[in-house]
N, C-alpha and C positions, 0 to 999 in steps of 0.2 A: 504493500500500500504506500509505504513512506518511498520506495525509489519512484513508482509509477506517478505520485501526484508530483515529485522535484521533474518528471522527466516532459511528461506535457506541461507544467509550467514553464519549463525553459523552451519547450519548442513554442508555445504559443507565445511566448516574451520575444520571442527572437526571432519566429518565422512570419511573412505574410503569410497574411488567413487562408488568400486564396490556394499558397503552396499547402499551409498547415492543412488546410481543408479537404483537399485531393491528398497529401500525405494519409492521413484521418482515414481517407475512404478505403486507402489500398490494405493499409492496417486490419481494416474490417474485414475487406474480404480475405486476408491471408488467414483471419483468427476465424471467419465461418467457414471455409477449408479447412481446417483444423477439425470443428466440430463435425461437418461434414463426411470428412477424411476418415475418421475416428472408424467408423462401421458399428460404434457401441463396444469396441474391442476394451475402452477402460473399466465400462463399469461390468462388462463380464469378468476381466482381469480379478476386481474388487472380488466376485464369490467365487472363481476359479483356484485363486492361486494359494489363498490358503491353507485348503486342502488336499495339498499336493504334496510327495513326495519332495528330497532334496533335486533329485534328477527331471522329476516332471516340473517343479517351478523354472531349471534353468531350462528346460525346452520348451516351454510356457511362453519364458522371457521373452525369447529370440523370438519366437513364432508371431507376437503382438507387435514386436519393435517392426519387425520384416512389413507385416501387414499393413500396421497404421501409414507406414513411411509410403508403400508404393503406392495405396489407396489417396492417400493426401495429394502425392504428385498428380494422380490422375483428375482428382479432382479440380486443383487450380490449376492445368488446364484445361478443364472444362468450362469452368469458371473463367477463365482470362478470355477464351472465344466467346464464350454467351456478351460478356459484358463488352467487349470488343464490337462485336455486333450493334450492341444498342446507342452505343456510343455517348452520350450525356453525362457524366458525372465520371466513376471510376472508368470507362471505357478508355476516354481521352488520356490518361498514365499510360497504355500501353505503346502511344507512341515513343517513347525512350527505352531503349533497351535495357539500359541498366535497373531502372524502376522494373520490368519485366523480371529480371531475373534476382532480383534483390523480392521481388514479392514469391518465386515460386520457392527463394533459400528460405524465405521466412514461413513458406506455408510446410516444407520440409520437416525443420527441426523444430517448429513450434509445434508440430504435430508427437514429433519424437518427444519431445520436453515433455509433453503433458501425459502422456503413456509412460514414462518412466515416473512420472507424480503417480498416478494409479499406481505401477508395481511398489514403489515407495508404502503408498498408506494399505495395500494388500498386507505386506510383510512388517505394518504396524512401526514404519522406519518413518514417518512425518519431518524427524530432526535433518533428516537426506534431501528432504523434498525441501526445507526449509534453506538450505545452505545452497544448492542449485536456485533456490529464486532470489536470494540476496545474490550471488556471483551474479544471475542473467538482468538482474534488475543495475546493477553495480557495470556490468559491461556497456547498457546500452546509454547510461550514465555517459562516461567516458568514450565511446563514440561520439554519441551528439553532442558534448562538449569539445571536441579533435573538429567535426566539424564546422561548430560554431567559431571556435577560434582561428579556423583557414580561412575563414570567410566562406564558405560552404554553406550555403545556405537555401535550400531545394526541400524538393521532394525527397530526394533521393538521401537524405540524413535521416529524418523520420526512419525511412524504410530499411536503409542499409544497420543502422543500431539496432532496433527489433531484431532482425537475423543474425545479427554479432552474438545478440545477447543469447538468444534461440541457440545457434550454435556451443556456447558456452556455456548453457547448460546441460546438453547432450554428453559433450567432453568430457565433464565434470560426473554426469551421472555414470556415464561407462565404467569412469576409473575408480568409481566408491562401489559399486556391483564387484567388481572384478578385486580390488581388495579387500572384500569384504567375503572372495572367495564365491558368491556366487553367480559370476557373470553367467550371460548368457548360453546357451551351449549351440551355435548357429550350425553346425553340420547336421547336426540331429533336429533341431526344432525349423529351418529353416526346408522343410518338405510340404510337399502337397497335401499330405495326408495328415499333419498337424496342422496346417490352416483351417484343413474344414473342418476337423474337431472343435478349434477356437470358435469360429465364425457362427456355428450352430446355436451356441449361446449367444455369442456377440448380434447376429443382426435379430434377435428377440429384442436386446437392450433398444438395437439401431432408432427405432422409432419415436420410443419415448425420448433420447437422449436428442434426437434431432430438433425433436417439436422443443423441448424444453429451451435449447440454448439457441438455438437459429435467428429466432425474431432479434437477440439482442443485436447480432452482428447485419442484422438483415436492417436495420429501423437505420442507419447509421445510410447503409446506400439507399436507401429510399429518399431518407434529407437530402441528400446527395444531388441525385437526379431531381427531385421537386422543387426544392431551394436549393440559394446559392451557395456559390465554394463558402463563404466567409458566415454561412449561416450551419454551415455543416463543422468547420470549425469549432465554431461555439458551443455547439451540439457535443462535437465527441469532444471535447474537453473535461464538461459536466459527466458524460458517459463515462467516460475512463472513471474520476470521481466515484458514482454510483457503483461502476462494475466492480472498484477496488473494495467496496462495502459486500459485494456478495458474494465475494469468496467467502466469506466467514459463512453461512447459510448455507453454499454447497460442499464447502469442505464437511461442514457436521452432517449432512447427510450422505458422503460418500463413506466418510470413515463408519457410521453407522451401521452403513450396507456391509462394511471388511469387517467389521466384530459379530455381525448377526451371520454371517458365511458361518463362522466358527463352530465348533463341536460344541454344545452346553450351552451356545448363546441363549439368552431368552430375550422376549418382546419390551420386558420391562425398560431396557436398556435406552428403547426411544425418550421415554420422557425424560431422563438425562441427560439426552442430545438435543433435547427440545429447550428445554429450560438453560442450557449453557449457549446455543447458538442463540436466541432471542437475548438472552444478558449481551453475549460479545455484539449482536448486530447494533442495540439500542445504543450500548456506545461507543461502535465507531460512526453510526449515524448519526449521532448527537453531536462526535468530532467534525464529521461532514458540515451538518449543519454551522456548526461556527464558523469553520475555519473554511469552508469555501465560497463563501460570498468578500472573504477577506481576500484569498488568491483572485478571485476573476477580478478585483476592484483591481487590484496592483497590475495586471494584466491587461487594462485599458477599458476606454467607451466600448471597444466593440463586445468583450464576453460580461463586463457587469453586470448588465441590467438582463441577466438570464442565471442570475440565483434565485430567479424565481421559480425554475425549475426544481431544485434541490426540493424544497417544499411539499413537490409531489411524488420525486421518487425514492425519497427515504422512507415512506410509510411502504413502498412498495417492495422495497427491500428487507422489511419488517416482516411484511404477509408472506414474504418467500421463505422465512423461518419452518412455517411450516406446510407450505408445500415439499418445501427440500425434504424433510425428516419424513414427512411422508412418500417421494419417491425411493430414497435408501431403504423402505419397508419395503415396497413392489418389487422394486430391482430386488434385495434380498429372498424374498419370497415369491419372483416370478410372477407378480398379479401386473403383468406388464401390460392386458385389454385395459382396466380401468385406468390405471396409469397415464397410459398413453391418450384413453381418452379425454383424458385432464388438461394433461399437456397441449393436446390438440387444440381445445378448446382456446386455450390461453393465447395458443399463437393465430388462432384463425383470428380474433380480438383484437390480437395486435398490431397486425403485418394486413389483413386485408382493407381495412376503412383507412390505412397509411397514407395513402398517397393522397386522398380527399381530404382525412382531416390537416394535414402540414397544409395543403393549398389554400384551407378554409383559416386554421387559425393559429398556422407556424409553430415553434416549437414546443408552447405551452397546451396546445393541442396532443402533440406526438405524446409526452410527457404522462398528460391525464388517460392517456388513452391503454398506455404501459400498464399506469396503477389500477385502473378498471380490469386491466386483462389479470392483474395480481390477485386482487380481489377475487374473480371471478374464479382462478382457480385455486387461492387458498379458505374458501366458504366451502366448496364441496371435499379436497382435502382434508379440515379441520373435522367435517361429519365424518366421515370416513377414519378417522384417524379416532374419534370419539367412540363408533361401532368396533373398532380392533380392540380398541382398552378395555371393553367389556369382557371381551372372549377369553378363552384361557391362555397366562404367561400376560394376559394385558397391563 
C-alpha cells in the first residue's frame, strides 16, 4: 500500500495527465491479463496444494507457474488486437513499440508474481509473499525515479517500472522456493498430463475468479475510451488508492480458503476472518479517507476536486469484507454455481450501464455505481453466509 500510493503520487506529480492517463490505461489492461491469464489456477492452487505430498507440491508448483505464464501471454495478445482494433483510449499505446512490449513483460511476470503469492499463502508462507511485494513495490520505486531524473518522462516509465518490479519479484520468488528446498520440479510437472489435472479444478475456480476481479480493471478502460486521457488519470489515481485498500478483504478470504483446504479445518474459522479483515479494512479506509484528499490536493487543480470519490468507495470496500470471506467458503467448498452467481451479478452492475453512466454523470457516476454493484453482492452474500452459520461447524 505505502510503495503503491508514493509510486502514482510521483507519477501523477510528475507526468502529464494525458501521458499518466494512457500510462493508467495500459496498467489496467496488463493487470486484467493477469486476472484473465490466471485460468482460476491460484485459487485452485489455494485447496490443491496443501494437501499434497513433498513431491506432488513441487510438480504442482511448476505445472501452475508453466500454465499461468503461457495463458497470460496468450491473453495480452489477445487483448493488444481487440483493443488495437477499437482504437480510442488504450488502442492508441500500441502505436510504440516499446509500450507494446513493456505491456506484454508486464502482463508476463505480473501474472507469474501473483501465482507465486497463491503458492506463498497455500504453504501458509505470507512473510514470502510479503518480502517479494516490498522488493516489487521498492523496484518500480527506483525505476520511475531513474526515469524521472533522465528527464524521461512518457508513457513508457509508468509501464516499463511495473515490469521491473513484476520481474523482480518473480527473481526473488524462484530463489526463496529453491532455498527453501522446495522449488519447483519443471521436468516432471511441466507435462500435459499434469496441466489437465491442475486445470480440472482451476477453470471451476475460472468463472467466479473472472467475474469477481474483471470489472475493476475493466471500469478503468471504459473511463478511458468514454472520457478523457486527463479524466482517466484522475480516475486511476483514486483506483490504485481504493485497490491498495482491498487487498486487505481478498487476502483474508484467500488465506481463509488455504486453512479451510486443510485436514480438521472447520467452518468456524470464517468468523475470525471476518471480524479481522472488516477491523484491518475500516482502518486502512479510514487512512484512505484522511490522507487522500491531502495527496490529490498536493497533486494539483486537476485530481483535487475528485476526493469526492473516496466517499463512495471506501464503504464499498467495507461490503467487500464480506463478500471476500464468503467466496474463500465457495472456492473452499466448491459451491462455485452460487458463487459465481454472485459474482456475476456484481459485474453485470458494474461494467454494463458503464459506459452511459461516465457519459451521463463522469466519475462520480462510475464510482456510485461500483458501490451499488458492492452492495448488491455483499446483501445476498451476508444471507448466505448467515444460513452456513446455522449449519453444523457454523
Amino acid at each position: 500500500m505505502a510503495t503503491g500510493f508514493l509510486f502514482w503520487f510521483l507519477a501523477a506529480l510528475t507526468l502529464a495527465p494525458k501521458d499518466l492517463g494512457l500510462g493508467s490505461a495500459v496498467v489496467a489492461a496488463a493487470l486484467l491479463t493477469v486476472q484473465a491469464g490466471m485460468l482460476g489456477v491460484g485459487p485452485a492452487t489455494l485447496t490443491l496444494l496443501p494437501s499434497q505430498d513433498d513431491a506432488g507440491r513441487r510438480r504442482l508448483m511448476a505445472t501452475s507457474l508453466a500454465t499461468v505464464g503461457l495463458s497470460s501471454l496468450a491473453v495480452a495478445t489477445a487483448l493488444l488486437l481487440i483493443t488495437l482494433g477499437l482504437g480510442p483510449g488504450v488502442g492508441q499505446a500500441w502505436n510504440d513499440a516499446a509500450v507494446t512490449a513493456g505491456f506484454l513483460g508486464a502482463a508476463l511476470f505480473a501474472s507469474t508474481a501473483y501465482q507465486l503469492d497463491h503458492i506463498n499463502v497455500a504453504q501458509s508462507r505470507a512473510d514470502l509473499a510479503l518480502v517479494r511485494s516490498l522488493l516489487q513495490g521498492l523496484t518500480q520505486l527506483a525505476v520511475l525515479l531513474f526515469c524521472l531524473a533522465s528527464g524521461y518522462r512518457t508513457v513508457m516509465a509508468v509501464i516499463g517500472a511495473v515490469a521491473a518490479g513484476a520481474v523482480g519479484s518473480v527473481i526473488l520468488g524462484m530463489h526463496q522456493l529453491h532455498r527453501a528446498g522446495i522449488g519447483p520440479r519443471w521436468k516432471e510437472g511441466v507435462r500435459l498430463s499434469e496441466a489437465t489435472k491442475l486445470l480440472g479444478p482451476a477453470l471451476r475456480n475460472y468463472p467466479l475468479m473472472l467475474a469477481d476481479r474483471a470489472p475493476g480493471y475493466l471500469l478503468p478502460l471504459i473511463v478511458a475510451a468514454t472520457l478523457s486521457a486527463s479524466a482517466t488519470a484522475a480516475w486511476y489515481v483514486v483506483w490504485m488508492m481504493a485497490s491498495a485498500v482491498f487487498f486487505v478483504p481478498q487476502s483474508a478470504g484467500y488465506s481463509l480458503q488455504a486453512k479451510l483446504a486443510a485436514p480438521g479445518s472447520e467452518l468456524a474459522l470464517a468468523g475470525r476472518a471476518l471480524k479481522i479483515s472488516l477491523l484491518l479494512t475500516l482502518v486502512s479506509g479510514g487512512v484512505l479517507l484522511g490522507a487522500g484528499p491531502i495527496f490529490l490536493n498536493v497533486l494539483g487543480p486537476q485530481y483535487a476536486p475528485h476526493w469526492i470519490l473516496l466517499p463512495l468507495l471506501v464503504p464499498a470496500l467495507i461490503l467487500s469484507c464480506t463478500t471476500q470471506i464468503y467466496y474463500g467458503i465457495c472456492r473452499a467448498y466448491a459451491r462455485f454455481a452460487e458463487s459465481t452467481a454472485v459474482a456475476v451479478l456484481a459485474a453485470v452492475v458494474a461494467v454494463m450501464p458503464g459506459t452511459a453512466v461516465a457519459q451521463a454523470y463522469g466519475l462520480p457516476g462510475i464510482s456510485a455505481l461500483w458501490l451499488f454493484a458492492q452492495l448488491s453482492a455483499a446483501v445476498i452474500a451476508a444471507t448466505r453466509l448467515k444460513n452456513l452459520a446455522r449449519g453444523p461447524g457454523g
